[in-house]
Each structure stands twice: as structure tokens, then as C-alpha cells.
C-alpha positions in Angstrom: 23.6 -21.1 5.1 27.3 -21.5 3.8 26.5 -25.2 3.8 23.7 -24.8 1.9 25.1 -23.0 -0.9 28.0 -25.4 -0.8 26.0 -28.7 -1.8 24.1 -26.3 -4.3 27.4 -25.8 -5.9 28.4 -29.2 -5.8 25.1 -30.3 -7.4 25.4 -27.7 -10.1 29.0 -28.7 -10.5 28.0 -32.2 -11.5 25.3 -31.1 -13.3 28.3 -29.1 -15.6 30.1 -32.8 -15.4 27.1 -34.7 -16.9 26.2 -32.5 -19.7 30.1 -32.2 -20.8 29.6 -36.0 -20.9 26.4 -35.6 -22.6 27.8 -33.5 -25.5 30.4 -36.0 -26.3 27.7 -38.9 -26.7 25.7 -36.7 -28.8 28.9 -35.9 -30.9 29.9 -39.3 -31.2 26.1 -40.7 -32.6 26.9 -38.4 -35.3 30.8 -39.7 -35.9 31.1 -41.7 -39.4 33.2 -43.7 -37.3 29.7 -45.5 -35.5 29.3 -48.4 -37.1 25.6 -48.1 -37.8 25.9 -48.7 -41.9 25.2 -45.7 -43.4 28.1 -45.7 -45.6 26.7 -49.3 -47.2 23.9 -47.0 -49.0 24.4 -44.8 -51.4 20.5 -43.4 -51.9 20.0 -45.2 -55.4 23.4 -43.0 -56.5 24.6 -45.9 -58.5 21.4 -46.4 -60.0 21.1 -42.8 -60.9 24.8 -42.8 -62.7 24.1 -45.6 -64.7 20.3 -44.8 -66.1 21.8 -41.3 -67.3 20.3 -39.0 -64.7 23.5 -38.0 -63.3 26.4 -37.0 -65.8 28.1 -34.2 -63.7 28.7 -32.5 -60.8 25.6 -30.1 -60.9 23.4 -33.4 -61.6 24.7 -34.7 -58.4 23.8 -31.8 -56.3 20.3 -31.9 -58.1 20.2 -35.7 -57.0 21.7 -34.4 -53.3 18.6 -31.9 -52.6 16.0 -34.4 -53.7 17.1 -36.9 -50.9 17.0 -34.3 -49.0 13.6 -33.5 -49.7 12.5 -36.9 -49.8 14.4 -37.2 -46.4 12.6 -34.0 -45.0 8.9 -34.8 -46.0 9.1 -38.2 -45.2 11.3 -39.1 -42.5 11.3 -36.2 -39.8 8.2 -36.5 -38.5 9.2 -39.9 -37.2 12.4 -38.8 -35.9 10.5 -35.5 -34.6 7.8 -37.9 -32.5 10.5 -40.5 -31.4 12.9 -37.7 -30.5 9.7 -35.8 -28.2 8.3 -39.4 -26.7 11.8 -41.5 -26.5 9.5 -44.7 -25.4 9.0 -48.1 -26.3 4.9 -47.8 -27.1 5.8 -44.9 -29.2 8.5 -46.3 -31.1 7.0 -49.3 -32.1 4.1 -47.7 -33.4 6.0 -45.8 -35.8 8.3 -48.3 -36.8 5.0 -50.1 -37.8 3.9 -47.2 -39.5 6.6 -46.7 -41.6 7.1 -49.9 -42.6 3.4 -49.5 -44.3 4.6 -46.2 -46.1 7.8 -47.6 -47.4 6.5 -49.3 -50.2 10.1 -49.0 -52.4 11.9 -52.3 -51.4 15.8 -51.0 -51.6 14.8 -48.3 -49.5 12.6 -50.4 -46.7 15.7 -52.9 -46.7 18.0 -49.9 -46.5 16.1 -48.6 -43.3 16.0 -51.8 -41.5 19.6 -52.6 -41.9 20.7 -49.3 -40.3 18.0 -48.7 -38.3 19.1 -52.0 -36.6 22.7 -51.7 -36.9 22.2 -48.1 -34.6 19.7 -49.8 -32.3 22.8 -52.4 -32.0 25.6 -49.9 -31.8 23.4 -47.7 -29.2 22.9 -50.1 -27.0 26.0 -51.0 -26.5 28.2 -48.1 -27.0 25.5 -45.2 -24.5 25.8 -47.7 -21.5 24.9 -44.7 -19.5 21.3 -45.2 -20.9 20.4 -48.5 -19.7 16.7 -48.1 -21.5 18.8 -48.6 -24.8 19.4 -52.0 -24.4 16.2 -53.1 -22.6 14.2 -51.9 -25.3 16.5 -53.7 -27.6 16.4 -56.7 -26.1 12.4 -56.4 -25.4 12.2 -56.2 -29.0 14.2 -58.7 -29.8 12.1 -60.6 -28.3 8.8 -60.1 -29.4 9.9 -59.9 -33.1 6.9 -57.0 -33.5 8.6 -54.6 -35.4 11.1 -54.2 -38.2 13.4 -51.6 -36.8 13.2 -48.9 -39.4 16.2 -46.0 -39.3 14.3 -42.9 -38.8 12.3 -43.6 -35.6 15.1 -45.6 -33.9 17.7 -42.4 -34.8 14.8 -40.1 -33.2 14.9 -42.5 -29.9 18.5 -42.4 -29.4 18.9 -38.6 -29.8 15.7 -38.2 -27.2 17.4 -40.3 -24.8 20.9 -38.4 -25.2 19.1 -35.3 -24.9 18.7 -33.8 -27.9 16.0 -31.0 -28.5 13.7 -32.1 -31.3 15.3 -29.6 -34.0 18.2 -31.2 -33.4 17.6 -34.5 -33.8 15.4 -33.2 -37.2 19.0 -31.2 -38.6 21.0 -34.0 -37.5 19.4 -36.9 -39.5 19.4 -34.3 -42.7 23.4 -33.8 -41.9 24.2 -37.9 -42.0 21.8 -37.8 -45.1 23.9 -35.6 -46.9 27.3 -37.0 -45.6 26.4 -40.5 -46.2 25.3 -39.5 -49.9 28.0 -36.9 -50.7 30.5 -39.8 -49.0 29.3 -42.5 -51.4 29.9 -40.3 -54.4 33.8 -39.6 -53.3 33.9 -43.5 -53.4 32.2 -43.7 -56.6 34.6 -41.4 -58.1 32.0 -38.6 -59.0 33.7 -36.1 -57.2 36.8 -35.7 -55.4 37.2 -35.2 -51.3 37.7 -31.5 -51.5 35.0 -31.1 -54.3 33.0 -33.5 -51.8 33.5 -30.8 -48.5 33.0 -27.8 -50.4 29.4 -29.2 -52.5 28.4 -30.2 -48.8 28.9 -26.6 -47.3 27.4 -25.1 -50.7 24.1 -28.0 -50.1 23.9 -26.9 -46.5 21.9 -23.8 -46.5 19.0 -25.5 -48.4 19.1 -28.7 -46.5 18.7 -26.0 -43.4 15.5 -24.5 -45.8 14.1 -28.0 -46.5 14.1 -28.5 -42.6 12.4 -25.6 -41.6 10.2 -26.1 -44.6 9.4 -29.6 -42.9 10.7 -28.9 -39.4 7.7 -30.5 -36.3 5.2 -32.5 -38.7 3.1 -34.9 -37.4 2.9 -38.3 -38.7 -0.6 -37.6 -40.7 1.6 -35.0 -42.8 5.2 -37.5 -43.7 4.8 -38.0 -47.8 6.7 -38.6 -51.0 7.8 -35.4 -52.3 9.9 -36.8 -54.9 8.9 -40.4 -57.0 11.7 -40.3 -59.6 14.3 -40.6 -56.9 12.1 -43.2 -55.4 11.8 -45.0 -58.3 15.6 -44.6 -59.8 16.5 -46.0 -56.3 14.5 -49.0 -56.7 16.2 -50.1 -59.7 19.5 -50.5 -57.8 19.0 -54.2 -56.9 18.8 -54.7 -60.7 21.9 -53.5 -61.4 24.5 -56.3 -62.7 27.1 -54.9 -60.9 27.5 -52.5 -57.3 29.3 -51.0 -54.6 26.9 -50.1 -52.2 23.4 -52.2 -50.9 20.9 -49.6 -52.0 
């Protein structure tokens, strides 16, 4: 019996182990420090400052919650399926999808450059998810889908064991760090005007998730065109910082 409850020890002791090592994978996919390219785009910001539609700070947090909205209605649902069926079959499918639905080109080029900058970085970085890079490399090789952001982020955080709400908050946090980042750069607002906008943002971006929290694909929609549009003017600017 003593035996017994020994290896049942051991085996929940390295259960402990694993998760601990879990937590710090899941910590690290959402570390600016991953070189997946999310600090390239800016979310038509540049764009926005120069037609007018952002003059001040309160335009900017305006501008924040509708990418955030956009973000919510359109994107989790991917990263909601992806996250619950962390497959191959699955992820191509929605990678196909949303490379129909994207019809704004900034933004489609946006997705695929980060989408497959992650898919990169994963692979490499989570060796202890061999999948990663078989998938990847499968793929690769078949050239059958484009690699969009949203369903490859859902992927990653299902096979590093995230829950699906999660995954959904996590993708709205490097939203709004990624765009509230590209405006300290831009000079629109400073680093602590940045941190304390972000905490002030956060309790809606936590509204606009449970608003959109577990949709299925059938529901994922535009909920706000002008932002679409303003960000598809940025490759017609004659001067930029950032890709989209």
C-alpha cells in the first residue's frame, strides 16, 4: 500500500513539474519579447493620425475600443475553434476561411505576416510540442493555406494548454498592447500615459469579450467599417513607421 501511494505521489509530483513548466510557455507566447511581428503594425494608427480622426488622447482610446471590437467580432471565433480543436484539418479550414472574409488588403497582409512569423517562432521556441513544427513543416509543404494570425494564435495556445477563454482574453490583451505600443512610438502618448490608458481600456476590452466570448464561425463579422477602411488607406501613405 505504502508503495502504492508513493508512485501516486511521484506521479502527481511531476504532474506539479509539468504544469509549472507549462505556465512559463504560456507566459512567454504572450512576452513582446517573441518575435512574432506584432509590433510592425500599428492597426491603420498612422492612417488614422494623418486623415484627422485622431487629434488627442481621448480620439485614440475611441480608435483603441474599435479594434477591439473589430478584434472581438471578428477574430475570436477563430481563435475560439482553433484553441478547442488544436488540429491540422481544423486549422486549415479556418485559415481558408478567413482569408475569404478579409477582404481589406493591409489588414489580410498584416495577418499573414504575423500569423506566420508565430507559426515560425512556435515551432521553434515550444520544442516540447513536437506537433508545432510538423504541422509547420506539413504546411509548408503543401502551400494550401495562407497562415492567417488569429487561427494559428488559437492553435498554439490549445497546444500549450490554454482554456478557450483564455486564449479569447489573450489575443484582445496583445491587441491592445501592440496598438497602445505603436502609439508610445508614434509619439501620441507617452509610456506612463500608455500603461495607465491600457489599465483604464481594460475593463471594456474584458466587456467586448464576453460580449463576443464562444462564437462560432457562422457569427465572426465587421462591427466597425470606418476603422476598416481608415486602415486600408495606410499603404497610401507617402511616408510610415509601421506595415499596416
Amino acid at each position: 500500500m505504502s508503495s502504492s501511494l508513493g508512485a501516486m505521489e511521484l506521479e502527481m509530483d511531476i504532474d506539479k513539474r509539468n504544469d509549472s513548466l507549462l505556465q512559463w510557455s504560456q507566459w512567454q507566447l504572450l512576452d513582446s519579447i517573441l518575435p512574432t511581428g506584432g509590433f510592425a503594425h500599428a492597426f491603420g494608427l498612422e492612417a488614422a493620425i494623418q486623415a484627422r480622426v485622431i487629434s488627442e488622447t481621448e480620439d485614440f482610446k475611441i480608435y483603441v475600443i474599435h479594434v477591439l471590437e473589430n478584434t472581438a467580432s471578428l477574430l475570436l471565433p477563430f481563435v475560439y475553434k482553433a484553441t478547442e480543436c488544436p488540429d491540422l484539418d481544423t486549422w486549415s479550414n479556418l485559415d481558408k476561411i478567413l482569408e475569404a472574409m478579409l477582404t481589406n488588403e493591409v489588414s489580410r497582409k498584416a495577418s499573414v505576416a504575423q500569423g506566420s512569423a508565430l507559426l515560425r517562432t512556435a515551432a521553434s521556441v515550444f520544442i516540447e510540442v513536437p506537433s508545432l513544427k510538423s504541422m509547420r513543416d506539413m504546411l509548408l509543404a503543401s502551400g494550401a493555406v495562407s497562415v492567417h494570425h488569429a487561427p494559428v494564435f488559437g492553435l498554439v495556445c490549445g497546444l500549450l494548454g490554454f482554456d478557450s477563454g483564455t486564449s479569447q482574453r489573450a489575443y484582445m490583451f496583445i491587441t491592445m498592447r501592440d496598438i497602445i505600443s505603436a502609439a508610445t512610438r508614434l509619439n501620441l502618448v507617452g509610456p506612463l500615459g500608455a500603461s495607465v490608458l491600457q489599465h483604464e481600456i481594460a475593463h471594456v476590452a474584458e466587456k467586448l469579450v464576453k460580449k463576443w466570448m464562444n462564437r462560432s464561425i457562422d457569427e465572426a463579422c465587421q462591427t466597425s467599417p470606418l476603422q476598416d477602411t481608415i486602415q486600408g488607406c495606410h499603404s497610401y501613405l507617402f511616408s510610415r513607421l509601421f506595415c499596416s
